[in-house]
C-alpha positions as CSV (number, residue, x, y, z in Angstrom):
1,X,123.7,128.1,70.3
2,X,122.7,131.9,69.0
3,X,120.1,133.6,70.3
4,X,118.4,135.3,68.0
5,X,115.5,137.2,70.2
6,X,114.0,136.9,73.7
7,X,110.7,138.5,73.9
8,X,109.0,138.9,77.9
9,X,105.2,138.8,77.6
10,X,104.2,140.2,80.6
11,X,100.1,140.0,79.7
12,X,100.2,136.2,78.8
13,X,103.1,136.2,81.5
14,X,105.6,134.1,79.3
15,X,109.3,134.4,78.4
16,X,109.9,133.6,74.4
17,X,113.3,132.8,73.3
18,X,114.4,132.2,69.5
19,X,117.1,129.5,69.1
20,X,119.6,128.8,66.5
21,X,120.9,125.7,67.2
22,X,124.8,125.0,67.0
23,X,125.5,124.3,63.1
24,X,128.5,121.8,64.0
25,X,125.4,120.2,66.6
26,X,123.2,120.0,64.3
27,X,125.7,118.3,61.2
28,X,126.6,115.7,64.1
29,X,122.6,114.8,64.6
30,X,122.4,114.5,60.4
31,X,125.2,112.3,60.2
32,X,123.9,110.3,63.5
33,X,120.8,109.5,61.5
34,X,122.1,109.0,58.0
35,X,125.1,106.2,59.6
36,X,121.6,104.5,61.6
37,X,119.7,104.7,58.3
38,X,122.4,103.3,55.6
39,X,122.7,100.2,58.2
40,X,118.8,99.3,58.1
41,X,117.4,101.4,55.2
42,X,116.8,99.9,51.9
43,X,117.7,102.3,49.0
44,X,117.0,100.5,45.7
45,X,120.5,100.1,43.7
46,X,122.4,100.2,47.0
47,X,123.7,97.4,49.6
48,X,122.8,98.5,53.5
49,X,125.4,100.4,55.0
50,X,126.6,101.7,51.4
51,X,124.2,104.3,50.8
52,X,125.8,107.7,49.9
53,X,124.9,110.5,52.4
54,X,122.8,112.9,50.5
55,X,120.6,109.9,49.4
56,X,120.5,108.5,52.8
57,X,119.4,111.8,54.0
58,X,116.6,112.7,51.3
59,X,115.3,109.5,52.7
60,X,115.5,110.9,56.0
61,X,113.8,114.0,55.4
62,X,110.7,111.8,54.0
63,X,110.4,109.6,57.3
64,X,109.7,110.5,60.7
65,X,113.4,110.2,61.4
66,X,114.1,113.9,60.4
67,X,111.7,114.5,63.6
68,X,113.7,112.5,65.5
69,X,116.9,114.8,64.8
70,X,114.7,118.0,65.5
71,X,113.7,116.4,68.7
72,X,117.4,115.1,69.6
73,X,119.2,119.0,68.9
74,X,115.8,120.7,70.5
75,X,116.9,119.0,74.0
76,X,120.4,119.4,73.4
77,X,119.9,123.7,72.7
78,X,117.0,123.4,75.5
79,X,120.1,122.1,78.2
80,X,122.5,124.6,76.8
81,X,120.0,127.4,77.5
82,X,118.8,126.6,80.6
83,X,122.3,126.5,81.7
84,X,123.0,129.9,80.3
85,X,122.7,133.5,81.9
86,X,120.4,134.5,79.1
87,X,117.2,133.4,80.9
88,X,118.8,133.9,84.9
89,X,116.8,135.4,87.4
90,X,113.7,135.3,85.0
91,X,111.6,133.7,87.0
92,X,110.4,131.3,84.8
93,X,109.0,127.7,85.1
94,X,111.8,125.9,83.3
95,X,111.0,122.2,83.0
96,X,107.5,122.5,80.8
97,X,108.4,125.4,77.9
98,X,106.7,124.7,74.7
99,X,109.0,123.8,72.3
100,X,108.8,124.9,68.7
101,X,110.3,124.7,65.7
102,X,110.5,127.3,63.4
103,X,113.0,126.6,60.7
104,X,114.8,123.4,59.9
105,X,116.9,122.4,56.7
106,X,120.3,120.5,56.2
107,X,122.7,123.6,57.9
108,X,120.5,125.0,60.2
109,X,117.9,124.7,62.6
110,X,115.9,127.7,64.4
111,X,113.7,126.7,68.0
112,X,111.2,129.0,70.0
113,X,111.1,127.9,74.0
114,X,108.0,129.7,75.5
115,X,108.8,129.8,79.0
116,X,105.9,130.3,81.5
117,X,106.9,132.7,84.4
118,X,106.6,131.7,87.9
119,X,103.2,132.6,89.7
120,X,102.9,133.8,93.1
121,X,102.2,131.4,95.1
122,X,99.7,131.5,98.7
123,X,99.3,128.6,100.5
124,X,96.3,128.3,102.9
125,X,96.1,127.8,106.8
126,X,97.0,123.7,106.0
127,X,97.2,123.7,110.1
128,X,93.6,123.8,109.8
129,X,93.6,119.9,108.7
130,X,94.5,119.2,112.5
131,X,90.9,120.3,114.0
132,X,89.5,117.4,115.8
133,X,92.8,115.7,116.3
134,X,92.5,113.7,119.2
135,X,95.7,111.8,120.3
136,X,94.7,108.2,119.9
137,X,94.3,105.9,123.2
138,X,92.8,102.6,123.8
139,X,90.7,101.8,127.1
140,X,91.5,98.5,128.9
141,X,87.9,96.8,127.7
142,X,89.5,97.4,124.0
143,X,93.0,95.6,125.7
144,X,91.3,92.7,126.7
145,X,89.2,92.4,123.4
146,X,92.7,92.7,121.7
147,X,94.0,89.9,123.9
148,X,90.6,87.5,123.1
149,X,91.5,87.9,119.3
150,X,94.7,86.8,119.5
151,X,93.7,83.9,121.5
152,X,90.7,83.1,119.0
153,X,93.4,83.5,116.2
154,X,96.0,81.3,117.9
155,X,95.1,79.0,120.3
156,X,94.9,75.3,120.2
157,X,91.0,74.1,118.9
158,X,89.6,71.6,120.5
159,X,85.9,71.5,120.8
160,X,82.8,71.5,118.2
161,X,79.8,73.2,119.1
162,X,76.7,73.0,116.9
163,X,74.7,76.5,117.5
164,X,76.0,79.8,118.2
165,X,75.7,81.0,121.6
166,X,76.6,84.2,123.0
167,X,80.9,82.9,124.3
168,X,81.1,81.0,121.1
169,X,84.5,81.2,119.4
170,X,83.5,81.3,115.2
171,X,85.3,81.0,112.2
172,X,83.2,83.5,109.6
173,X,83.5,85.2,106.1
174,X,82.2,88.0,106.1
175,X,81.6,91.6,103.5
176,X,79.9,94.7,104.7
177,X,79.1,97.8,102.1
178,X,77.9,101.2,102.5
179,X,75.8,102.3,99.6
180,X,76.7,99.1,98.3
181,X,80.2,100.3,98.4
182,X,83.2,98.0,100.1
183,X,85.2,100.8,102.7
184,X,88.3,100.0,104.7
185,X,88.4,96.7,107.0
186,X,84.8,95.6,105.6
187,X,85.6,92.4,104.8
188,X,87.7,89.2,105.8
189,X,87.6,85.3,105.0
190,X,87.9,82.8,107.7
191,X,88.1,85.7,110.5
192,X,88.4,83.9,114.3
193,X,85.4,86.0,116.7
194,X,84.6,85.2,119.8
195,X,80.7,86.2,120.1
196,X,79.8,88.9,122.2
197,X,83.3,90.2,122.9
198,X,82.2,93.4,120.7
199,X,85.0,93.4,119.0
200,X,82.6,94.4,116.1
201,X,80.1,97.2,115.9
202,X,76.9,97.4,118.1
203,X,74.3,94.3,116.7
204,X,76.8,92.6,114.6
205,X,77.7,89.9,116.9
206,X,74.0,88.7,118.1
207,X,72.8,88.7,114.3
208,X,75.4,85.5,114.6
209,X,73.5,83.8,117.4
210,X,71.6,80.8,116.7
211,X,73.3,80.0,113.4
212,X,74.4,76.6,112.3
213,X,77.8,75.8,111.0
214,X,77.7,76.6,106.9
215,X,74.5,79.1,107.1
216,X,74.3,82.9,105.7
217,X,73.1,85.5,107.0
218,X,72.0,89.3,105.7
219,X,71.4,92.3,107.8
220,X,72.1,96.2,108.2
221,X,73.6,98.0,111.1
222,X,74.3,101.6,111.9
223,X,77.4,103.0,112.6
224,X,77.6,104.4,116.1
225,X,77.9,108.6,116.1
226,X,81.1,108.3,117.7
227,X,82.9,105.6,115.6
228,X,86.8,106.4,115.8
229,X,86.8,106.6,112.1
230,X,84.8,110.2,111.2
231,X,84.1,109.2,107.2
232,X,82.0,105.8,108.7
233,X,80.4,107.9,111.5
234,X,75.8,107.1,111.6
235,X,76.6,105.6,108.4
236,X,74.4,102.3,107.5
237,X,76.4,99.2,106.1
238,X,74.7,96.3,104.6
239,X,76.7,92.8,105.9
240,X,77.1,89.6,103.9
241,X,78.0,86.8,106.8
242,X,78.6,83.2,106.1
243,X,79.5,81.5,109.2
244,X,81.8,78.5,108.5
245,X,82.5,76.9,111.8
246,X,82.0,76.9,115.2
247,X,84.9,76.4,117.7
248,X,86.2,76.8,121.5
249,X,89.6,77.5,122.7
250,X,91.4,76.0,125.8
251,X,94.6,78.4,126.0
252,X,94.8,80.5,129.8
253,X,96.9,83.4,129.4
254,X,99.8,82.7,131.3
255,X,103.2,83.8,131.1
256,X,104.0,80.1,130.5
257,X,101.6,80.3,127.3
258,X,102.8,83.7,126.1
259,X,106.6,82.6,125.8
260,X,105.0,80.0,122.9
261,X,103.8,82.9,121.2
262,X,107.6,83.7,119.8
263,X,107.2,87.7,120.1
264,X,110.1,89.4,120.5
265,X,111.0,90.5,123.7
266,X,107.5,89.3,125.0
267,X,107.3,86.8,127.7
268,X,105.3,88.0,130.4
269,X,101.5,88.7,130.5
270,X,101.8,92.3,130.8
271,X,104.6,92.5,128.2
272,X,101.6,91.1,126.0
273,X,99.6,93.5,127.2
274,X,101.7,96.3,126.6
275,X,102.6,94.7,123.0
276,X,98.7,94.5,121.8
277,X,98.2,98.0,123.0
278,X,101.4,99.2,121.2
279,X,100.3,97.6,118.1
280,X,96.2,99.1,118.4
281,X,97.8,102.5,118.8
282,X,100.1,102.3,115.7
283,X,97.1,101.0,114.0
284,X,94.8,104.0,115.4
285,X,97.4,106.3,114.6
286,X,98.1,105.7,110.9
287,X,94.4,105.5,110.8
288,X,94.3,109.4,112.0
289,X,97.6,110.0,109.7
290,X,96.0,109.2,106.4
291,X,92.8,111.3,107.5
292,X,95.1,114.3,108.4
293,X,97.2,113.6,105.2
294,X,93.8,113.7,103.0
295,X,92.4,117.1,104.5
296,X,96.1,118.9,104.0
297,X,96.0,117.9,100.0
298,X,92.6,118.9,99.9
299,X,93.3,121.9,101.3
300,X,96.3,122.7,98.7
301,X,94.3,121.4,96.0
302,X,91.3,123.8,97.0
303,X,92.7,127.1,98.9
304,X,96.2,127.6,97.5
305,X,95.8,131.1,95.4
306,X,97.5,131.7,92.0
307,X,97.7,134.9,90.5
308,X,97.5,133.2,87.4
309,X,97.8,129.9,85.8
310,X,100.4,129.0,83.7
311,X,99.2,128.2,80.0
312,X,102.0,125.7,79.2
313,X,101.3,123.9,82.9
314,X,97.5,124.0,82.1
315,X,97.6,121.7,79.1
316,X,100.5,119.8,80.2
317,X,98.5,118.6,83.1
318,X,95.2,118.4,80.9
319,X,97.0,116.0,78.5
320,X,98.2,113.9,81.3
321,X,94.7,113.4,82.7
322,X,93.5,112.8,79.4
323,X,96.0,110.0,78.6
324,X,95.0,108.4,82.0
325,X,91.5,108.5,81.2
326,X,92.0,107.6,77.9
327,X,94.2,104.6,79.1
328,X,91.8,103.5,81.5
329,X,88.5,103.3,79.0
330,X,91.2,100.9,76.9
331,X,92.1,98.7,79.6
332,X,87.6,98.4,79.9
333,X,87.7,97.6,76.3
334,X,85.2,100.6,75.7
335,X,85.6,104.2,74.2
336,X,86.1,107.2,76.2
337,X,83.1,108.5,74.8
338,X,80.9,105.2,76.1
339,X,82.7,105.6,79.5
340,X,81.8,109.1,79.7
341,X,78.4,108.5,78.7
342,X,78.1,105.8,81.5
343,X,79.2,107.8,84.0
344,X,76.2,109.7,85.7
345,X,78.3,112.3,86.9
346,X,79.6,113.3,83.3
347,X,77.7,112.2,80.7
348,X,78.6,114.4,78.0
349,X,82.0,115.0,76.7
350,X,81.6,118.8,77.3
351,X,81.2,117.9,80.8
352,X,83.9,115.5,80.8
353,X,86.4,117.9,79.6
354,X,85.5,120.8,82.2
355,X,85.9,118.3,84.9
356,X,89.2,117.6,83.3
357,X,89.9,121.1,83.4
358,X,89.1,122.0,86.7
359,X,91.2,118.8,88.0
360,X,94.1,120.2,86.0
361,X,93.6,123.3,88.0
362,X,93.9,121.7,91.2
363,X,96.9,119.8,90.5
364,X,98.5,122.5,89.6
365,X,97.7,124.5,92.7
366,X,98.9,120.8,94.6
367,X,102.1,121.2,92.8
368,X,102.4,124.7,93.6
369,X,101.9,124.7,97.2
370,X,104.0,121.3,97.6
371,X,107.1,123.2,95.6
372,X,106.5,126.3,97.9
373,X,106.8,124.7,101.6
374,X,109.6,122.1,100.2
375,X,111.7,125.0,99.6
376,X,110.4,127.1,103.0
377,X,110.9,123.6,105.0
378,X,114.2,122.7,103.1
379,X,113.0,119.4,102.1
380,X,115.2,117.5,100.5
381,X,115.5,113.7,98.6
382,X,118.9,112.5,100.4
383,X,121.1,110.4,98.1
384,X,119.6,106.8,100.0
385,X,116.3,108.3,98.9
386,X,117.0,108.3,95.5
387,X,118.8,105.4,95.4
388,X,115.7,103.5,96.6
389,X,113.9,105.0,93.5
390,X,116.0,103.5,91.0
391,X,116.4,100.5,92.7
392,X,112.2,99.9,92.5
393,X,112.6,100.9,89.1
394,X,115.6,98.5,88.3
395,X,113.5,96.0,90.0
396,X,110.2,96.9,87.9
397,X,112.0,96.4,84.3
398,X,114.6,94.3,85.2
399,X,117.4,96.9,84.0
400,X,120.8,98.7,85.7
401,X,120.3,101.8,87.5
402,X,121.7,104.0,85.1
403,X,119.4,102.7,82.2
404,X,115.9,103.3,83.7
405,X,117.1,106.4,85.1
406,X,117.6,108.0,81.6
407,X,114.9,105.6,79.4
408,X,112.2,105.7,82.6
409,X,113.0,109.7,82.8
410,X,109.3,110.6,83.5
411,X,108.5,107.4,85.4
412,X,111.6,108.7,87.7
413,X,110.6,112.1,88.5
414,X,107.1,111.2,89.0
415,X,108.7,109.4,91.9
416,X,111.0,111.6,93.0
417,X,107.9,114.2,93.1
418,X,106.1,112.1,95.1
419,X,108.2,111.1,97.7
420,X,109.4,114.8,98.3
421,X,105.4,115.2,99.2
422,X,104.9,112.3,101.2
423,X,108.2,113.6,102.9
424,X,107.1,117.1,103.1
425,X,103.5,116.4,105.0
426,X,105.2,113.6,107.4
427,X,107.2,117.0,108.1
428,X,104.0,118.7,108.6
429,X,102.4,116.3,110.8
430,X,105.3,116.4,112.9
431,X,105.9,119.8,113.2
432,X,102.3,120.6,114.4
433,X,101.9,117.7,116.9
């Protein structure tokens, strides 16, 4: 590898650096393609794998296999210069230059990398995501409800009842919506309730009295104010019921009776106790986690500060969101164009590719922030870590570690990427407990 010319472009804040690619490389990449190509081309007057090299590679130069070689010595220069001295201490984003390139014939072949340089980087008060953050408990009412679920859910049946009554244990299906929308824990299938043990919201259980085994029943209900989930708070949910049976329960919760439950290390009432409230909190918790989790990307999507953004970056990100879209309008069986035009928030393709712009932006400003604190935080992928990676991805094609790791590159570091962020804010949650 020669470098022919590195030129720093301060006002489009790029790094351009002229290549000349190792002639002995590049003879190895020719002859590469012309072996592959005598064994499976068909040259008239010749038998396959007798082809005579300058024909073999005229034929080359006419196919899309001559781009395959410029692609193949493009990487191989890229590695060697990334490795170098000649673009240390730059600055430079180095996994996304645009790769060009300029000259190409049998002896020699000439690349441009446009490097984008590094911007600086300010990440918003994230800490600000914690507001609100109330340390989840449970009251002994919501103990007691826990412990009547179970018991709905596993004790013996022994009695049919023909009308719901308020202490009537029910076997229901049941879908609520908001804005005729489905939303976390709306709906279940053959769900065990006791009535009136408001284990649902306010209402919900006396819109179920009265009812006869196989009936349906419609009806809205408002959230209350103070609902521990803040996204469902006064909101109004429109509730599909079908009521399939009606039952009773005999079980006494007794230390006798809660050794037949098989818990681990639970054979005592209050070890239940303890064990239901252990398991609402958890629950309560992750709940709070996911909210917290959801504010901080927000937060870096929307308040992290660039002094510029990167061209190369830009429509690296742009494509990617295009493929997606573009991918999901096939698996429809429809056009972009008709899913755009369906969609009432869009409607026109203009509009369709400034959203796509302005989501570009923010993943950018995500990545940004999330490179930033990883290196202030030290995170780190520890060697199980990765090895958990290519084991899902082993698993996914059914192929040795090694193999997908290499073939699945992108796949790969899409995953590595996105474990060192769920990493980094389980770090942050920590940290500002």
């Amino acid at each position: 590898m020669v470098i022919l010319q590195k030129n720093r472009d301060d006002k489009r804040h790029v790094l351009v650096v002229d290549v000349a690619a190792d002639k002995a490389q590049w003879k190895r990449v020719l002859n590469k393609l012309v072996a592959k190509y005598s064994k499976i081309g068909n040259t008239k007057g010749f038998r396959k794998g007798h082809i005579p090299f300058n024909i073999a590679l005229q034929k080359i130069k006419q196919s899309n296999a001559y781009a395959e070689g410029a692609n193949e010595i493009s990487n191989i220069t890229y590695r060697e210069l990334i490795n170098s001295n000649e673009i240390a201490n730059q600055n430079l984003i180095e996994d996304v230059p645009n790769i060009s390139v300029l000259k190409i014939n049998d002896e020699e072949v000439t690349i441009r990398y446009t490097f984008d340089f590094l911007p600086k980087v300010t990440v918003s008060d994230y800490k600000k995501a914690f507001e609100g953050y109330i340390k989840p408990s449970i009251s002994p009412l919501e103990i007691e409800n826990q412990v009547t679920m179970f018991l709905n859910k596993y004790g013996t049946i022994n009695e049919k009842q023909n009308i719901v009554s308020k202490g009537s244990f029910v076997k229901i299906d049941y879908e609520g919506k908001i804005n005729n929308i489905p939303f976390p824990g709306s709906s279940s299938t053959d769900y065990k309730l006791k009535v009136g043990s408001n284990e649902f919201i306010p209402g919900f259980e006396e819109k179920l009295m009265g009812l006869k085994p196989n009936s349906e029943v419609n009806f809205e209900l408002k959230i209350p104010a103070d609902y521990y989930l803040e996204e469902l708070q006064s909101k109004t949910v429109s509730y599909k019921v079908k009521l399939k049976e009606i039952i009773s329960t005999n079980i006494t919760l007794s230390d006798e009776s809660v050794k037949k439950f098989n818990i681990k290390n639970v054979y005592t009432v209050s070890q239940f106790k303890e064990f239901l409230k252990n398991k609402v909190l958890i629950e309560k918790s992750k709940v709070q986690i996911e909210q917290v989790q959801e504010k901080i990307i927000s937060i870096f999507k929307t308040e992290t500060k660039l002094d510029f953004i990167p061209d190369v970056t830009l429509e690296r990100q742009k494509s990617i969101l295009l493929s997606q879209y573009r991918n999901y309008a096939k698996s429809k069986n429809i056009s972009l164009q008709i899913m755009v035009a369906n969609d009432k928030s869009l409607l026109t393709m203009d509009n369709f590719y400034e959203f796509i712009n302005k989501k570009a932006i923010e993943n950018i400003k995500l990545l940004f922030a999330i490179d930033k604190l990883t290196d202030e935080l030290k995170i780190q992928l520890s060697e199980e870590d990765d090895k958990t990676i290519l084991k899902s991805l082993s698993s996914k094609y059914n192929l040795p570690a090694e193999v997908v790791k290499t073939k699945y590159e992108d796949e790969y570091s899409l995953l590595q990427t996105q474990l060192i962020q769920r990493k980094l804010i389980e770090k942050i949650i920590i940290d500002s407990k």
